[in-house]
C-alpha positions in Angstrom: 31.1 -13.9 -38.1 28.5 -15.3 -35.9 28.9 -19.2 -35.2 26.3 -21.5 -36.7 26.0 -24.8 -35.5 24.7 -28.0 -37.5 22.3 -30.6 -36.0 21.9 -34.2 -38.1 18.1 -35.1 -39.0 17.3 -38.2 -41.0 21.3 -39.2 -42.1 21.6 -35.1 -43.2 23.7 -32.3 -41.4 21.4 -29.5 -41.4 22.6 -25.7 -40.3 20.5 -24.9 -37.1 18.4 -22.2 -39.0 17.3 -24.8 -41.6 16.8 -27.9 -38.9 14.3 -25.3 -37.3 12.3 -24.1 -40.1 12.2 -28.1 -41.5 11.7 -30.6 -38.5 12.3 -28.8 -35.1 9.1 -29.4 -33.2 6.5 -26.5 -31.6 6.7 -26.1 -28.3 2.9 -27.3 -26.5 2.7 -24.0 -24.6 4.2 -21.1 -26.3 4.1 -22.6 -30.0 7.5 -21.4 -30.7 10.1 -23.8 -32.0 12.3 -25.7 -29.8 15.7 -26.4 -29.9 17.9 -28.0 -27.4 16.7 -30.2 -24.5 12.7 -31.0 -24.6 9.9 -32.6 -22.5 8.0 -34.8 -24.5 4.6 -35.5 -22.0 0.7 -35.3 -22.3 1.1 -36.2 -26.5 3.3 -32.7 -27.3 6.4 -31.6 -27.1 7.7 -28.5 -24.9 10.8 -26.1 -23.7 11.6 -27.3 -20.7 11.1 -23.8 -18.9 7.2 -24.5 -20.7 6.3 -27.5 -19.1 5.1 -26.3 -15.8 3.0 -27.5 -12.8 0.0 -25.7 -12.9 -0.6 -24.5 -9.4 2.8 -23.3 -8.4 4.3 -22.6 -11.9 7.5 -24.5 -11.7 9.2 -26.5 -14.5 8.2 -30.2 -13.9 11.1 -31.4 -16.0 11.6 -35.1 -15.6 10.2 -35.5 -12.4 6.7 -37.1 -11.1 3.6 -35.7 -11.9 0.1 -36.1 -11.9 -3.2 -34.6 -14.1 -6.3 -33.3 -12.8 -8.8 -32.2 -15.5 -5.7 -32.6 -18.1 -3.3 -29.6 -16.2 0.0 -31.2 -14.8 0.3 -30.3 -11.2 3.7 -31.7 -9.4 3.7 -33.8 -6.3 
């Protein structure tokens, strides 16, 4: 029997399939739904392996960066 996990949303305990199709968020880059750690930046949320600099194509995670014509590119 595979193992199902539960994640609490708004008071409930939801099974992870259902917290996904309800209230997990779309990832800004690949539109797919996220669960687990996120990057919430530039008004969207994202994977973390989504949220990457622009020129060099590494995740940004929580570190510094900076825009230029609305692309994140890391410093």
């Amino acid at each position: 029997m595979a193992y199902i996990g539960f994640v609490e949303e708004k008071g409930a305990l939801y099974c992870e399939l259902c917290y996904e199709k309800f209230f997990a968020p779309e990832c800004g880059r690949c539109q797919r739904k996220i669960l687990g750690e996120v990057i919430n930046a530039l008004k969207q949320t994202w994977h973390v392996s989504c949220f990457v600099c622009v020129a060099c194509g590494k995740p940004i995670r929580n570190n510094v960066f900076h825009l230029e014509d609305g692309e994140p590119y890391c410093e």
